[in-house]
DSSP file (Angstrom, degrees, kcal/mol; ACC not computed):
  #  RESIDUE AA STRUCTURE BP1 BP2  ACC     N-H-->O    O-->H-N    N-H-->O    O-->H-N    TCO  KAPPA ALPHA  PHI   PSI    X-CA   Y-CA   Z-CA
    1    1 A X              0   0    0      0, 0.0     2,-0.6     0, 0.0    20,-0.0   0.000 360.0 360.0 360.0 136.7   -2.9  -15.5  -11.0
    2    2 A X        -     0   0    0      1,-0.1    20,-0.6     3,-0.0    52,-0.1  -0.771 360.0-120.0-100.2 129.4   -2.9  -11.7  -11.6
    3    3 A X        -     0   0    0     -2,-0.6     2,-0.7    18,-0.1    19,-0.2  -0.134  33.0-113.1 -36.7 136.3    0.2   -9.9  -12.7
    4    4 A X        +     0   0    0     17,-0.2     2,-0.4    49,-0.0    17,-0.2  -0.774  40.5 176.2 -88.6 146.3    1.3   -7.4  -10.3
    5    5 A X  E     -A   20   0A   0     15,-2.6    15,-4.9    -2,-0.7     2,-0.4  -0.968   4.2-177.7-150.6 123.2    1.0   -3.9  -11.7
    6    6 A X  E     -A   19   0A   0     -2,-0.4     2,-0.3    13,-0.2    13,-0.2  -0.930   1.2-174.4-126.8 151.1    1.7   -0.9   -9.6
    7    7 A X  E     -A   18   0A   0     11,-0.8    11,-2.0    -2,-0.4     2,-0.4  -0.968  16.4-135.9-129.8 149.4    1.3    2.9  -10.7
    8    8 A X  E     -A   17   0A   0     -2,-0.3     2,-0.5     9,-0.2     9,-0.2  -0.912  18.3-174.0-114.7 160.2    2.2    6.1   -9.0
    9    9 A X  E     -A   16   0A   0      7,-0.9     7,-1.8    -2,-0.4     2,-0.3  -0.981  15.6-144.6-162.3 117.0    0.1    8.9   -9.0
   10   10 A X        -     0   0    0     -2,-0.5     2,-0.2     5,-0.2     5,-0.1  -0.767  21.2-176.8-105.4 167.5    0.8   12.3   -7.6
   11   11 A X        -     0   0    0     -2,-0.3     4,-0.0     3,-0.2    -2,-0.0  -0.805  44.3-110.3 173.1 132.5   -2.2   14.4   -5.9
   12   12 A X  S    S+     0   0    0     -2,-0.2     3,-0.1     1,-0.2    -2,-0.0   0.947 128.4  40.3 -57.4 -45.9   -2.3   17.9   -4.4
   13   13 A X  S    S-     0   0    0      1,-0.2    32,-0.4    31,-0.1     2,-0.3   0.845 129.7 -89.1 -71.4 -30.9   -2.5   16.0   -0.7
   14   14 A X        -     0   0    0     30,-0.1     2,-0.7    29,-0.0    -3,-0.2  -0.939  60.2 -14.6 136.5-144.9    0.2   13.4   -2.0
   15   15 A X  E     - b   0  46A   0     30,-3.5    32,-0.8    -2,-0.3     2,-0.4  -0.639  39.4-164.6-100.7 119.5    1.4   10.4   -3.6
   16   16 A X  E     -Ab   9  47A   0     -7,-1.8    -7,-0.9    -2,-0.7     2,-0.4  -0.626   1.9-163.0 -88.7 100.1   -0.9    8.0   -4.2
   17   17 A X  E     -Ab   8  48A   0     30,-3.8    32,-2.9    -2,-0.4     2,-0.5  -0.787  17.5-152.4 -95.7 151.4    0.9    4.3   -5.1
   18   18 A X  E     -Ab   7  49A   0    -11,-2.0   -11,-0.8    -2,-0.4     2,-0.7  -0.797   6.3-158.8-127.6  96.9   -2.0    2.2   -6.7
   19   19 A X  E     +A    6   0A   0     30,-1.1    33,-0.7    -2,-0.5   -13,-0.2  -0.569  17.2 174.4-174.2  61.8   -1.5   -1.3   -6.1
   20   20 A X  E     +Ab   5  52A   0    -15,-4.9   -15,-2.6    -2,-0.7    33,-0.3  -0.665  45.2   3.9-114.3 173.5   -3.3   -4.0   -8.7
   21   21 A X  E    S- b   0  53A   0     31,-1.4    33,-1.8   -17,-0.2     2,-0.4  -0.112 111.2  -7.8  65.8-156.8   -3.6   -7.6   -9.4
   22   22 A X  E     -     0   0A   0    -20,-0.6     2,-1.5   -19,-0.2    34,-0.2  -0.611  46.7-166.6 -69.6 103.1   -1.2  -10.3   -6.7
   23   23 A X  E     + b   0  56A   0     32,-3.0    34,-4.6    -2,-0.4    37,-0.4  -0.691  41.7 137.1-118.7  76.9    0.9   -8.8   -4.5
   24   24 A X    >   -     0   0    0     -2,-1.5     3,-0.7    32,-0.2     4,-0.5  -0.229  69.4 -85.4 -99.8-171.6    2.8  -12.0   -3.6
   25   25 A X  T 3  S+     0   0    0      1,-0.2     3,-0.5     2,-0.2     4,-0.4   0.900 120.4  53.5 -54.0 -37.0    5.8  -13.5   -2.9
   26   26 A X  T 3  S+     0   0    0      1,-0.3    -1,-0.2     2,-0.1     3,-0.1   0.662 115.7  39.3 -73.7 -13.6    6.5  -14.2   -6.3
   27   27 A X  S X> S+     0   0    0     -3,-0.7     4,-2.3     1,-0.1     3,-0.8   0.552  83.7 110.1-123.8  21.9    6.1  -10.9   -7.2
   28   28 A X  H 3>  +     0   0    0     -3,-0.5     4,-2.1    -4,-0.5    -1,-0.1   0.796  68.6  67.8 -49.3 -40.4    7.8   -9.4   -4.0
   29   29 A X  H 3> S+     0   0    0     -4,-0.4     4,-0.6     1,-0.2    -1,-0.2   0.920 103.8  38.5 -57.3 -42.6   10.8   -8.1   -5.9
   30   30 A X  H X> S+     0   0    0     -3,-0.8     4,-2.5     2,-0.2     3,-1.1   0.907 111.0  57.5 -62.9 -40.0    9.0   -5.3   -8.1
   31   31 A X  H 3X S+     0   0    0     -4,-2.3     4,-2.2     1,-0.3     5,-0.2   0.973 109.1  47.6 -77.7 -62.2    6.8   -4.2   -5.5
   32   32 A X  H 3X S+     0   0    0     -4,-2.1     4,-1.0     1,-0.2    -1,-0.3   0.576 110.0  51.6 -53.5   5.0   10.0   -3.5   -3.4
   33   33 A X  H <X S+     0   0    0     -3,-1.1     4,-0.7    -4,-0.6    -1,-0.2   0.902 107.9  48.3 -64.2 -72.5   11.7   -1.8   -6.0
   34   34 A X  H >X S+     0   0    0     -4,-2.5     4,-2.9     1,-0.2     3,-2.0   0.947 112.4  52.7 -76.1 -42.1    8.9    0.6   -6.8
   35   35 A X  H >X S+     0   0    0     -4,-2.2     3,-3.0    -5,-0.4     4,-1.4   0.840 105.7  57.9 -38.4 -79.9    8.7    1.3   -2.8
   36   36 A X  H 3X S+     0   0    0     -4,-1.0     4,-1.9     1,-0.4    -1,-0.3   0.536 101.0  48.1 -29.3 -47.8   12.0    1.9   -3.0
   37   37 A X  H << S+     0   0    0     -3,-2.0     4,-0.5    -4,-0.7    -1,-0.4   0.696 115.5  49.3 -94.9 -24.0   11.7    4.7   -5.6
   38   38 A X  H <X>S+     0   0    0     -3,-3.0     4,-2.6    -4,-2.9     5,-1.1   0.816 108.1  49.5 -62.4 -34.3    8.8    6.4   -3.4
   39   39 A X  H  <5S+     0   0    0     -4,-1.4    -2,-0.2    -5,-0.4    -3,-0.1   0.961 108.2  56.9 -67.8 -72.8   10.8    6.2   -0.1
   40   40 A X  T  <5S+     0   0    0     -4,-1.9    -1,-0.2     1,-0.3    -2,-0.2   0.622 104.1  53.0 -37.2 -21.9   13.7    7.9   -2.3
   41   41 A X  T  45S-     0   0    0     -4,-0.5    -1,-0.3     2,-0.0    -2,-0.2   0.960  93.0-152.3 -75.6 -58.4   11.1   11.1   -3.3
   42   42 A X  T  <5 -     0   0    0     -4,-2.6    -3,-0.2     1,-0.1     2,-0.1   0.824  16.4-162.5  86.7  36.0   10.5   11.5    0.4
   43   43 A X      < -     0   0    0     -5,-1.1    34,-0.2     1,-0.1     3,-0.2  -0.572  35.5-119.1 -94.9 170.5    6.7   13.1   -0.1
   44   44 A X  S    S+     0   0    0      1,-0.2    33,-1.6    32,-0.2     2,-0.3   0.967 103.3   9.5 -51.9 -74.2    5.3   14.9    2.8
   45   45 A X  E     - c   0  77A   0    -32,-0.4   -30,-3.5    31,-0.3     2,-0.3  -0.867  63.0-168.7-123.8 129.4    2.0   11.6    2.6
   46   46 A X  E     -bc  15  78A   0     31,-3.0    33,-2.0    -2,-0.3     2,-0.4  -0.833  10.2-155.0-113.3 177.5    2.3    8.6    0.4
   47   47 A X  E     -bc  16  79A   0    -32,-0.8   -30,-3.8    -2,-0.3     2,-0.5  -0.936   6.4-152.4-144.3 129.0   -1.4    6.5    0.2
   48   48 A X  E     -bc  17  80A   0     31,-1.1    33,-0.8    -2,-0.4     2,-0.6  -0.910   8.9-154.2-123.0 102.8   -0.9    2.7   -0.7
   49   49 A X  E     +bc  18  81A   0    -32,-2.9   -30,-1.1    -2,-0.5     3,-0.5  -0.554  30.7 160.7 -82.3 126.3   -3.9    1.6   -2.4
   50   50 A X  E >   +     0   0A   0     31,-4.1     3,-0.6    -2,-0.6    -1,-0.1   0.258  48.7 104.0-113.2  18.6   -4.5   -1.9   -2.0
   51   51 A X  E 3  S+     0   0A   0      1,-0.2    33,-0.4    30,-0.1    -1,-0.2   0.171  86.4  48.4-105.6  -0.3   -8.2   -1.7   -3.0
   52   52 A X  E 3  S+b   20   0A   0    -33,-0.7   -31,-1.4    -3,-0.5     2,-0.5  -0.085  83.2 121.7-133.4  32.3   -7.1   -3.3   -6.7
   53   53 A X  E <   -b   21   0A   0     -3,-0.6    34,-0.4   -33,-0.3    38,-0.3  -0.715  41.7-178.4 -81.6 116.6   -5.2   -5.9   -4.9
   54   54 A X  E    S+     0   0A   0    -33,-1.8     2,-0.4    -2,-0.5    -1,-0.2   0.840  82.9  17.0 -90.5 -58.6   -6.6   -9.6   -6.0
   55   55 A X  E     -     0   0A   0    -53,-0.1   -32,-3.0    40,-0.0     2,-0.5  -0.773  66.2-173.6-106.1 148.6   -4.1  -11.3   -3.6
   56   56 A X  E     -b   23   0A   0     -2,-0.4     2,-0.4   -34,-0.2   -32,-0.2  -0.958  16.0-159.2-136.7 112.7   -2.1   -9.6   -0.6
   57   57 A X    >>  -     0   0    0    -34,-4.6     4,-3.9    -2,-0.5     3,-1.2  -0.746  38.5-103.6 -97.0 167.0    0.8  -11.9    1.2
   58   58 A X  H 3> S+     0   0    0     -2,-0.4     4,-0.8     1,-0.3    -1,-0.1   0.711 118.2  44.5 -39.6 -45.0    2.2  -11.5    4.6
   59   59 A X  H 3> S+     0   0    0      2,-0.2     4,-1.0     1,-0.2    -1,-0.3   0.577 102.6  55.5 -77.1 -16.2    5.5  -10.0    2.7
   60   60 A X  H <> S+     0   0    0     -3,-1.2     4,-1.5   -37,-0.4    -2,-0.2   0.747 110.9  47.6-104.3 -25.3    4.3   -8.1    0.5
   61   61 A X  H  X S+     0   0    0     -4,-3.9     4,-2.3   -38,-0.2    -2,-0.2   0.821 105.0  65.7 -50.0 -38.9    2.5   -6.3    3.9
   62   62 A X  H  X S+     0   0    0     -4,-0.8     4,-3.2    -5,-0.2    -2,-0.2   0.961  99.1  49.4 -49.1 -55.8    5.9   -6.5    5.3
   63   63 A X  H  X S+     0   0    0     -4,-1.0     4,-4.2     1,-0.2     5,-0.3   0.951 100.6  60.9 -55.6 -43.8    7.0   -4.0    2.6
   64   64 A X  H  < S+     0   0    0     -4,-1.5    -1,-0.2     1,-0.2    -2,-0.2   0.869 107.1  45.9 -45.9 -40.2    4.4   -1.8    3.2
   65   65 A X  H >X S+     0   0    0     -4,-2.3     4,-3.0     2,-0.2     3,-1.3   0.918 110.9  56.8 -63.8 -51.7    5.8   -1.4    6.9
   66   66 A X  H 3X S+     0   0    0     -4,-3.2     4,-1.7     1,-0.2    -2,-0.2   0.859  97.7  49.9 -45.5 -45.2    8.7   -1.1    5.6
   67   67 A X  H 3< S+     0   0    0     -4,-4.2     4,-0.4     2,-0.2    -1,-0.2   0.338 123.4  40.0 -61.9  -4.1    8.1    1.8    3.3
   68   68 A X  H <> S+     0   0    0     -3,-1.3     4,-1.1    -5,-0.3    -2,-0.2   0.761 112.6  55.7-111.2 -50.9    6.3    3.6    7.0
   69   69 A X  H  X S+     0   0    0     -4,-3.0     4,-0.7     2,-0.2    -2,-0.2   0.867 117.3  33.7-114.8 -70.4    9.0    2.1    8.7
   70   70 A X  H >< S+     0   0    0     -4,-1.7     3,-0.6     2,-0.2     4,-0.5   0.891 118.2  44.5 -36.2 -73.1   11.4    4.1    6.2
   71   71 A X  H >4>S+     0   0    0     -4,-0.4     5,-2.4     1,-0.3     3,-1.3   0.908  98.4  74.2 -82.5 -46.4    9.7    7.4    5.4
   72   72 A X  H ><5S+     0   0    0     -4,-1.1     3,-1.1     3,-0.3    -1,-0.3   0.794  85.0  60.9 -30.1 -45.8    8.8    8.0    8.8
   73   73 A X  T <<5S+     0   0    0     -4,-0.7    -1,-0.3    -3,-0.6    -2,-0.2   0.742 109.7  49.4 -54.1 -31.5   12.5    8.9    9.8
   74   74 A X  T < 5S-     0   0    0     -3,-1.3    -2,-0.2    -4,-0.5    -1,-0.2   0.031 121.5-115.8 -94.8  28.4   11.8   11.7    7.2
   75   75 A X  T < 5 +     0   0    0     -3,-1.1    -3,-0.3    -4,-0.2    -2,-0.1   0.548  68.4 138.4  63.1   4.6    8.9   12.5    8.7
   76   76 A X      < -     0   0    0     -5,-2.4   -31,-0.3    -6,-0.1     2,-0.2  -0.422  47.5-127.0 -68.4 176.2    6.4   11.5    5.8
   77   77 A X  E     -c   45   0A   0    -33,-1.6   -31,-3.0   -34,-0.2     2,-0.3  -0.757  11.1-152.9 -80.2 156.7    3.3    9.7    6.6
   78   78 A X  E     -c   46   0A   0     -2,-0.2    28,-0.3   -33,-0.2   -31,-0.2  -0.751  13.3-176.2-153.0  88.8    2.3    6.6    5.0
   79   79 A X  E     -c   47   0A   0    -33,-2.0   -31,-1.1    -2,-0.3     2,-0.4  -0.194  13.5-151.4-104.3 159.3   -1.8    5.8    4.9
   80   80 A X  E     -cd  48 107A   0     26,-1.8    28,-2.5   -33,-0.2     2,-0.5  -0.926  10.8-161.4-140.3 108.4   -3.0    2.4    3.4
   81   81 A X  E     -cd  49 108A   0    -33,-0.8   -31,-4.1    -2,-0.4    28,-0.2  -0.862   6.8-174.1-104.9 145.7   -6.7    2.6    1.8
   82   82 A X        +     0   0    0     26,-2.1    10,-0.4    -2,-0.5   -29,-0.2   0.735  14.1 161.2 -76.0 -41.9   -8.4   -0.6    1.3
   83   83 A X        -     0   0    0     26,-2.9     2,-0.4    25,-0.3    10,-0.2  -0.189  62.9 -42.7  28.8-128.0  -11.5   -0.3   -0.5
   84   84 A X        -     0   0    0    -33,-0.4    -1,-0.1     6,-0.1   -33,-0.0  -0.962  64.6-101.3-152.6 118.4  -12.6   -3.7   -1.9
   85   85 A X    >   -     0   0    0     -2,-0.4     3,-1.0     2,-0.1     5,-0.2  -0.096  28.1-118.2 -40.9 158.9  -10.3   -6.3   -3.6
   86   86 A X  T 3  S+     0   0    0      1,-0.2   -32,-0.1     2,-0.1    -1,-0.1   0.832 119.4  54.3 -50.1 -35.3  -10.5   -6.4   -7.5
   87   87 A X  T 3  S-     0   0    0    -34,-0.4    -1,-0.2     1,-0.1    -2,-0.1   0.422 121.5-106.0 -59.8  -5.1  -11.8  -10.3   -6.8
   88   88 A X  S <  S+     0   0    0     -3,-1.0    -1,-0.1    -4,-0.0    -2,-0.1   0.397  95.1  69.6  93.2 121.3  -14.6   -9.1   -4.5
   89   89 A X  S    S-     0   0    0     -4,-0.2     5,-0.1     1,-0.1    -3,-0.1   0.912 104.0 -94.5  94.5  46.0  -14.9   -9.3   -0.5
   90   90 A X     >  -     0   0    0     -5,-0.2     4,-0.7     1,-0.1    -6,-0.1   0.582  49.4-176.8  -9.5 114.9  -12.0   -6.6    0.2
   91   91 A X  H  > S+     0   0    0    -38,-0.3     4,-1.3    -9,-0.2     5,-0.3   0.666  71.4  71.2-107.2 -29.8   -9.5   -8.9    0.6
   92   92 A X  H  > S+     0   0    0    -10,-0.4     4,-0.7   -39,-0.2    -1,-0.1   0.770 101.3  45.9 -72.7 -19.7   -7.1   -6.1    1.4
   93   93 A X  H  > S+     0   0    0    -10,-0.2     4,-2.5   -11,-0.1     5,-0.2   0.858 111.4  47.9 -57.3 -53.5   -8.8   -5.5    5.1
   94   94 A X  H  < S+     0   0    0     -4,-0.7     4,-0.3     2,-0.2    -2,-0.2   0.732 107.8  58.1 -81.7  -8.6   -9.0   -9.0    6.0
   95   95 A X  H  X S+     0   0    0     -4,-1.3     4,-1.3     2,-0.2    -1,-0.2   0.754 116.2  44.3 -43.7 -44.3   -4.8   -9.4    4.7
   96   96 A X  H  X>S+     0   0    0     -4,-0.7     5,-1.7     1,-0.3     4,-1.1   0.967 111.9  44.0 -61.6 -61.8   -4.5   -6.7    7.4
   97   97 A X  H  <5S+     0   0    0     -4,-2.5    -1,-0.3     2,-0.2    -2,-0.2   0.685 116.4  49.4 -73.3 -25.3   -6.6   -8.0   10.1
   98   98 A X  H  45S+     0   0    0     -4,-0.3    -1,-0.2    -5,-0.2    -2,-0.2   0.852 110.1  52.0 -86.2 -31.4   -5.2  -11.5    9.7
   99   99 A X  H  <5S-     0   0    0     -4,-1.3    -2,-0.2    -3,-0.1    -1,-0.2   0.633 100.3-133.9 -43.0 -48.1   -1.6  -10.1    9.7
  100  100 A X  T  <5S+     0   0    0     -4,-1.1     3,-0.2    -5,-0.1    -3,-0.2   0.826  75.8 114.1  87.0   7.8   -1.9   -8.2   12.8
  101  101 A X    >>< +     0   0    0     -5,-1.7     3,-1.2     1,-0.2     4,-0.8   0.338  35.7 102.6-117.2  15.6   -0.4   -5.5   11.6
  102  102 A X  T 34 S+     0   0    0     -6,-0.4     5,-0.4     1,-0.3     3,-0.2   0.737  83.1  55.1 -75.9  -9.5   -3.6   -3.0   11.6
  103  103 A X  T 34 S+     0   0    0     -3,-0.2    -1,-0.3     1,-0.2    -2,-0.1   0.889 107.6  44.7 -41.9 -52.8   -2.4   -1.3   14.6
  104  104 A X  T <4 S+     0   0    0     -3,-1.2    -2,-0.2    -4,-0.1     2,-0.2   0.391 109.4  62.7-107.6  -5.6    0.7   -0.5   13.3
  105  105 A X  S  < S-     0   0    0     -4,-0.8   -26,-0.1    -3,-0.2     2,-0.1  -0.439  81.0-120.5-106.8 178.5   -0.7    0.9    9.6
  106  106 A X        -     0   0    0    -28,-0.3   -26,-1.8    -2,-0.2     2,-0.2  -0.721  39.5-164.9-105.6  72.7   -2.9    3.8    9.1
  107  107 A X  E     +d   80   0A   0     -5,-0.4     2,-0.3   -28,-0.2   -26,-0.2  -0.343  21.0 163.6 -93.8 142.8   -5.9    2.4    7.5
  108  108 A X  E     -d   81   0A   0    -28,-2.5   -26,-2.1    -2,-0.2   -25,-0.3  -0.871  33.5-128.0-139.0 170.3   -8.7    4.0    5.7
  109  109 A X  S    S+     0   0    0     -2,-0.3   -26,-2.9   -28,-0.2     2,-0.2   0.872  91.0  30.6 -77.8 -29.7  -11.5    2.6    3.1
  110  110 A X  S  > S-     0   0    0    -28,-0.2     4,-2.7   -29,-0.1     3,-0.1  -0.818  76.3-129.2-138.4 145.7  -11.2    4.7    0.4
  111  111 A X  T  4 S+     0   0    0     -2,-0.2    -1,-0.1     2,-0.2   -32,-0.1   0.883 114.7  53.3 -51.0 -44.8   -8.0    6.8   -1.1
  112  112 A X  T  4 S+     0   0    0      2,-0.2     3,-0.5     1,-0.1     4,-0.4   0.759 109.2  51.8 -80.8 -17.6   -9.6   10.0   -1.2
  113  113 A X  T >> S+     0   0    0      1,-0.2     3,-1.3     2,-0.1     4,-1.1   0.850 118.3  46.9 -74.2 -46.5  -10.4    9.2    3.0
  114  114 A X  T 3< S+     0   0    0     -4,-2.7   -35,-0.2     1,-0.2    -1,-0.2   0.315 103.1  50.5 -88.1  25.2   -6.8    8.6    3.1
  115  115 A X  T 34 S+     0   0    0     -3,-0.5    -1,-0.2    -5,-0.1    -2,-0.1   0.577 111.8  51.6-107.2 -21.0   -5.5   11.1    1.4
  116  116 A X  T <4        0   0    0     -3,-1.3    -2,-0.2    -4,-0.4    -3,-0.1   0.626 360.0 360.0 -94.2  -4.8   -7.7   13.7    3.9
  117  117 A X     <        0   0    0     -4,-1.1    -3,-0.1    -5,-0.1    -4,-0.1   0.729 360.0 360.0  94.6 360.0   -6.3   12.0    6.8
């Protein structure tokens, strides 16, 4: 099991949260937290990269809606890049697609593809 470790990272296009290790139940409390302190900036486009994600649950996808869900009343946008899990076999695409929820995200491959929109 990988620690979760999240960073934020601001960007001329906007804020980039960068998303590594297990983003599980177990570690559900931090990740909402730090959502929490992103929603509260309010930027114009946040990018949640999930592309150094080893594990992705169902809740911890939940937040991510939430944070869209959120920032969306202020008008932000809220993009989701995938790229390819740290474990290999982009695990954060197939979280998505298993979920159901890739309608309802804005998904791109890469960060810099979600950052242009």
């Amino acid at each position: 099991m990988a620690l979760l470790s999240l960073s934020l990272e601001e960007q001329r296009e906007g804020l980039v949260v960068r998303v590594r290790g297990d983003a599980t139940d177990r570690s559900l409390g931090l990740l909402n937290q730090e959502l929490e302190r992103v929603a509260q900036r309010r930027p114009r486009v946040v990018v949640v990269d999930l592309g150094g994600a080893t594990r992705i649950s169902n809740a911890a996808l939940g937040s991510v809606l939430a944070l869209r869900d959120t920032l969306g009343r202020a008008r932000s946008d809220v993009r989701v890049a995938v790229g390819t899990c740290a474990g290999g076999g982009g695990c954060a695409r197939t979280a998505l697609s298993e979920a159901n929820i890739n309608p309802a995200l804005s998904v791109f491959g890469t960060v810099e593809e979600a950052l242009k929109g």
